[in-house]
C-alpha positions in Angstrom: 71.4 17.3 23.3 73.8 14.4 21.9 76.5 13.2 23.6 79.3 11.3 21.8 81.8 9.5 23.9 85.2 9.6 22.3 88.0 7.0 22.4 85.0 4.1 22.0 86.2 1.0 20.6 83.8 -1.0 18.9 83.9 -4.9 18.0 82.5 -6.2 14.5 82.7 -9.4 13.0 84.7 -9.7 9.6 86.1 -12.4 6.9 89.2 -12.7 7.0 91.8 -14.9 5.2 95.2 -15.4 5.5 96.1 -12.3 3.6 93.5 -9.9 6.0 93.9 -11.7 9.3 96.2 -9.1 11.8 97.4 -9.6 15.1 94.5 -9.2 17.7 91.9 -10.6 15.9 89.8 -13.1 18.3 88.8 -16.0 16.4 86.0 -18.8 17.7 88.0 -22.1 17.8 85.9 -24.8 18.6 83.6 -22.7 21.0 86.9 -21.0 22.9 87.8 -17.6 21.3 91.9 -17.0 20.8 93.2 -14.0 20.4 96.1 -14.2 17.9 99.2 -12.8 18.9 101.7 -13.7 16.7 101.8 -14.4 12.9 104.5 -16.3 10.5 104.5 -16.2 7.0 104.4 -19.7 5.4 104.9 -20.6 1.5 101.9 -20.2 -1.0 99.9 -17.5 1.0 99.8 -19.4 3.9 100.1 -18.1 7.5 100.9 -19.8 11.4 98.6 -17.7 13.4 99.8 -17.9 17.5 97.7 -17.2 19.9 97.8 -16.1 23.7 97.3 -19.4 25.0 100.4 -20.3 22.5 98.1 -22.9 20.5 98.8 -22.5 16.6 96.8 -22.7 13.7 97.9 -22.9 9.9 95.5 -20.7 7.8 95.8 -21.8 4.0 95.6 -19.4 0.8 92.0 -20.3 0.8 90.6 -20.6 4.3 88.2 -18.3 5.6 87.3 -17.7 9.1 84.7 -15.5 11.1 86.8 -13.2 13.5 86.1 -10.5 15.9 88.3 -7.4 15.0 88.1 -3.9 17.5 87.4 -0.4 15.3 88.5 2.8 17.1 86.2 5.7 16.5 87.4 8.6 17.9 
């Protein structure tokens, strides 16, 4: 018999950039991980990412981060 628990959210790393980051991602800044809360739309593709602790962070066109982003399977 299999059981399947419903509602399980699961956590998987993923590129992102400043086009594919979305509010709630937790990104690994050195060593502390913020959760961004806020984001602000700059010129050329570039983003202000706020987090929780309200530290901010300017993502460029071109940067690329690690983050950890939460997948609902229900």
């Amino acid at each position: 018999m299999r059981f399947q628990a419903r509602g399980v959210a699961l956590i998987n790393p993923v590129e992102i950039t400043s086009a594919s980051v979305q509010r709630g991602d937790v990104i690994q800044i050195g060593g502390q991980a913020c959760r961004v809360s806020d984001l602000f739309q700059l010129r050329g593709g570039a983003k202000r990412l706020r987090f929780e602790s309200g530290e901010l962070l300017t993502m460029h066109a071109r940067t690329r981060l690690v983050a950890l982003r939460t997948t609902r399977r229900w």
